[in-house]
C-alpha positions as CSV (number, residue, x, y, z in Angstrom):
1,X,20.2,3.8,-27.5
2,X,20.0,4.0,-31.5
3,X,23.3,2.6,-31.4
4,X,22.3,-0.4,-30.6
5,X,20.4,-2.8,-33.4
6,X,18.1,-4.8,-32.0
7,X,16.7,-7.9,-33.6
8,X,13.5,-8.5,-31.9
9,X,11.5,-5.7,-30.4
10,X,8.7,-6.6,-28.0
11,X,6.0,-4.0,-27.2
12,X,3.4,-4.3,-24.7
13,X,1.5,-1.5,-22.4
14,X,0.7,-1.9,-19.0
15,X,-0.9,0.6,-16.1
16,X,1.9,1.7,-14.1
17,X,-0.9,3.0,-11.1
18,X,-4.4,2.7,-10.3
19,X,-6.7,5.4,-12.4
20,X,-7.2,8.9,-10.5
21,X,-9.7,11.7,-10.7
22,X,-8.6,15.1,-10.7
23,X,-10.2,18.5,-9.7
24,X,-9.4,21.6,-11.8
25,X,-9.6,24.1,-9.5
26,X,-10.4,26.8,-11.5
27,X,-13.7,25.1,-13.0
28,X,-13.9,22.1,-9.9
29,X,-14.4,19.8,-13.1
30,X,-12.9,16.4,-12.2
31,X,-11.0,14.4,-15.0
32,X,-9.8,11.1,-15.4
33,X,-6.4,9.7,-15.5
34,X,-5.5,6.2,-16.2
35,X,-1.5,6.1,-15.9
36,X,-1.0,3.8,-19.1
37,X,2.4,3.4,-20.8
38,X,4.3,1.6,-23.5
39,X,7.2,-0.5,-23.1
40,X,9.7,-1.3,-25.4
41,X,12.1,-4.1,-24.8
42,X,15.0,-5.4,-27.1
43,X,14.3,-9.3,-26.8
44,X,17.6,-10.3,-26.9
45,X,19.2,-8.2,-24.0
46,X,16.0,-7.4,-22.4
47,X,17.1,-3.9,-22.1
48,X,14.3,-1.1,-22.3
49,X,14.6,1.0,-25.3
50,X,11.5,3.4,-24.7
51,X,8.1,4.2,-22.9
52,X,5.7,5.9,-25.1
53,X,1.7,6.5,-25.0
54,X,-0.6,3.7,-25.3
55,X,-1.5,4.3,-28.9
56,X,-0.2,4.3,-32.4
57,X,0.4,8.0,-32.2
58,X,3.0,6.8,-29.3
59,X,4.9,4.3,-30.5
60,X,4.8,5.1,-33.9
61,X,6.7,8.7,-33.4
62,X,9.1,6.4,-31.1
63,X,10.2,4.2,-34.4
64,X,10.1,7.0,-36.6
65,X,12.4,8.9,-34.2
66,X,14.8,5.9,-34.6
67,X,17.1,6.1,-38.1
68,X,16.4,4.2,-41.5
69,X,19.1,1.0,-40.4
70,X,18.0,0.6,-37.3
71,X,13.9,0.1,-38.6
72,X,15.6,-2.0,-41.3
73,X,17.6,-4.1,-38.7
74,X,14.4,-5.0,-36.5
75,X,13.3,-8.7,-38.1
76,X,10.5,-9.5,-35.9
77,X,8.1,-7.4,-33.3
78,X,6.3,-9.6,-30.1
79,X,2.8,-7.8,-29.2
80,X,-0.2,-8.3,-27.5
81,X,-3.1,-8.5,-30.1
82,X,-3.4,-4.6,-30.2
83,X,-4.7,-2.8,-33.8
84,X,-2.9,0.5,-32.5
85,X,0.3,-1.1,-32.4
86,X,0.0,-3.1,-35.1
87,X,-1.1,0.0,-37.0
88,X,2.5,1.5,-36.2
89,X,4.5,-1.1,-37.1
90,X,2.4,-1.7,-40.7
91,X,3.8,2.1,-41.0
92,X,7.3,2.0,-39.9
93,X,8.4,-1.8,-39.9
94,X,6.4,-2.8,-42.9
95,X,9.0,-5.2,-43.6
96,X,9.2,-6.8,-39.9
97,X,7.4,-9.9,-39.4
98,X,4.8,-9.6,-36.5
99,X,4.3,-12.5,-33.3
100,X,1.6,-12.1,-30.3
101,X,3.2,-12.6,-27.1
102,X,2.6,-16.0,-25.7
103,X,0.8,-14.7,-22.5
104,X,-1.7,-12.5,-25.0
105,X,-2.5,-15.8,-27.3
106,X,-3.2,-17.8,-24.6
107,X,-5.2,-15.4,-22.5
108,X,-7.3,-15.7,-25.8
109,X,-7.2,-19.3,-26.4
110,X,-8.7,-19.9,-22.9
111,X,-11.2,-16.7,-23.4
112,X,-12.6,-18.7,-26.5
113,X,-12.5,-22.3,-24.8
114,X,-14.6,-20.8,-21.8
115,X,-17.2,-19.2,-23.9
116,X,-17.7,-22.2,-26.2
117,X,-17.9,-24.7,-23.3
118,X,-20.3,-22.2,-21.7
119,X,-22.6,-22.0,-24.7
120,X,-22.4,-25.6,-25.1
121,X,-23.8,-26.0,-22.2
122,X,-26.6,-23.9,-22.5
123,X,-27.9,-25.0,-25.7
124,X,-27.5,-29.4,-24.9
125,X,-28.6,-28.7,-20.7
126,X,-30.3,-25.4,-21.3
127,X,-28.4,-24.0,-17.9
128,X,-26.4,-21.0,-17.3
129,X,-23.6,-22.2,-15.2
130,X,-24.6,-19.8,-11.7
131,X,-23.0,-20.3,-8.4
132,X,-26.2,-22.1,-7.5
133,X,-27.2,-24.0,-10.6
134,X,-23.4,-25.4,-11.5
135,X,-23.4,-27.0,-15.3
């Protein structure tokens, strides 16, 4: 795997399962578990490189795992608008430029649209936009 040297990284995390509770049995405390993971994917080939944890801590051991040249061969990282990744790759691709995934920035784009047509329309028709009282 570190033999490769990929150009574009892209990172993104997704939940793999639906979140379980757990019992200890000694104490019968239950505890959560989401099932969260990292992926990430060389752009070019689409091949999978690594899964790590969901946070910095997680993907920032994974790039400092990797050797000096193959940090300094990444040029540019896709992610969703996430401050732990972002965090990671500030520390160990300080140099590689940094993109949010399409999907993410227009996800947001239309989260932004909605709310400003919404409050639009509550301050001009003073109305909420309910299932019963459409604006």
């Amino acid at each position: 795997m570190d033999k490769l040297s990929p150009r574009m990284l892209g990172i993104d995390e997704h939940r793999f399962r639906s979140m379980r509770y757990f019992q200890d049995p000694g104490t019968k405390a239950w505890t959560r578990f989401e099932p969260w993971m990292t992926t990430i994917v060389d752009l070019d080939t689409g091949q999978v490189l690594g899964v790590d944890g969901r946070d910095h801590k997680g993907v920032g051991d994974w790039l400092f795992a990797r050797p000096l040249e193959w940090r300094l061969a990444v040029q540019v990282v896709a992610i969703d608008p996430s401050a732990a990744f972002r965090k990671a790759l500030r520390m160990w691709l300080p140099r590689t430029a940094v993109a949010v995934n399409h999907f993410h920035l227009i996800s947001l784009a239309n989260q932004a649209m909605t709310e400003t047509r919404q409050n639009l329309s509550q301050q001009v028709k003073g109305r909420r936009g309910r299932a019963t009282d459409k604006a």
